[in-house]
C-alpha positions in Angstrom: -74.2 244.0 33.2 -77.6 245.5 34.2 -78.1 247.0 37.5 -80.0 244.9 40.6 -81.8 248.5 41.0 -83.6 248.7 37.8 -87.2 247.2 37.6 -87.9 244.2 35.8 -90.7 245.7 34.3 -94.4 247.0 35.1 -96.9 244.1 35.7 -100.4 244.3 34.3 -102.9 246.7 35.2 -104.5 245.2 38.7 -101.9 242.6 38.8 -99.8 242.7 42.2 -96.1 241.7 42.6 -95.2 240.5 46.0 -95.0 242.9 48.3 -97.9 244.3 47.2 -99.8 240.8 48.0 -97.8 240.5 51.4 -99.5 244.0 51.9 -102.8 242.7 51.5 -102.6 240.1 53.4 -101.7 242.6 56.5 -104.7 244.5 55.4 -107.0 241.4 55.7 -105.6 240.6 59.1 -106.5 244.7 59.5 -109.7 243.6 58.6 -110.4 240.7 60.3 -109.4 243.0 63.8 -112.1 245.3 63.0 -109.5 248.4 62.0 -110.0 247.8 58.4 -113.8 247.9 56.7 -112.7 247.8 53.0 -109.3 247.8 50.9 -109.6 247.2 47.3 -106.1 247.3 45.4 -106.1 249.8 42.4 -109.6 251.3 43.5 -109.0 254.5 41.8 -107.1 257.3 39.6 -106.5 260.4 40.5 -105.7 263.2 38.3 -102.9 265.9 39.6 -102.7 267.6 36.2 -103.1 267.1 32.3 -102.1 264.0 31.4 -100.6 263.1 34.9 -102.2 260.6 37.2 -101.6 259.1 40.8 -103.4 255.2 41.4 -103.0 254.0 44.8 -102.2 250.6 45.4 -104.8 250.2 48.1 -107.5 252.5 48.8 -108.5 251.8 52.5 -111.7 252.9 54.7 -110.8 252.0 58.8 -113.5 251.4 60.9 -114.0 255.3 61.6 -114.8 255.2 58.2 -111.2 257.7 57.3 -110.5 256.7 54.2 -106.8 256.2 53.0 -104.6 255.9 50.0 -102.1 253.0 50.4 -98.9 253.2 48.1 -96.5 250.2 49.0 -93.2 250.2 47.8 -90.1 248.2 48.1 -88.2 251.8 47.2 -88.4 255.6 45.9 -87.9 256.9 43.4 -88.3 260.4 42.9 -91.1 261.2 40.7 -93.5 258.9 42.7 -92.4 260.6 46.0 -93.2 264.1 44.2 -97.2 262.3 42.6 -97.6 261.3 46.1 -96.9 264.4 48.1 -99.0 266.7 45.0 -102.0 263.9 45.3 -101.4 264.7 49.5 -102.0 268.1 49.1 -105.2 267.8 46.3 -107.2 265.4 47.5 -108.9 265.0 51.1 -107.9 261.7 51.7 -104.9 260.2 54.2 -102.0 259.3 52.6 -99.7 256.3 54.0 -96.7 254.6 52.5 -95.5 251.8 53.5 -92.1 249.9 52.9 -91.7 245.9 54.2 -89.3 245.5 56.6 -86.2 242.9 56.3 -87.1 239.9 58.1 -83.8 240.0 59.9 -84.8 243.2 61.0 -88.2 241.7 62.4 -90.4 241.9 59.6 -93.9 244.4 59.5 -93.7 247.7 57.7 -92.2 251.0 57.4 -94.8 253.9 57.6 -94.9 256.8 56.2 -97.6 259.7 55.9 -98.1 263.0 53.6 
């Protein structure tokens, strides 16, 4: 019997799974308010070491032109907690997670910065 915690599998390279498009759909009502100029999903690598890379889900420029790195995640695990905070501390950019909310809870999303 498999476990409901283990992924299905990885989708295609600049393919989004759902909460991923929920996400963006936030982003363009982000937009649409004026906090958000640009989001582009997987804008960008970014290298942390040999052979070891960090890709944002969303790259993000608000309206104060900051420029963020969005990862969204339904949960942890540990070795994307770890590329997240090293990519924090390397590169000069905001770094936000962000986990959806149950519904029954009221919906939006969890934040979470580094």
């Amino acid at each position: 019997m498999k476990s409901a915690m283990l992924a299905l599998g990885r989708l295609k390279t600049g393919q989004m799974n759902k909460t991923e498009a929920a996400y963006e759909a936030h982003l363009r009502l982000r937009q649409i308010a004026g906090e958000v100029v640009w989001y582009k999903f997987e804008p960008f690598k970014l290298r942390l070491a040999d052979n070891t890379f960090y890709s944002p889900d969303f790259g993000v420029m608000l309206s104060d032109g900051v420029i963020e790195c969005h990862e969204v995640k339904g949960f942890w695990q540990d070795d994307a907690r770890v590329k997240i905070k090293v990519a924090a501390e390397q590169h000069p950019f905001r770094f936000i997670a962000v986990k959806a909310l149950p519904k029954k809870s009221g919906g939006g999303w969890e934040v979470e910065t580094f």
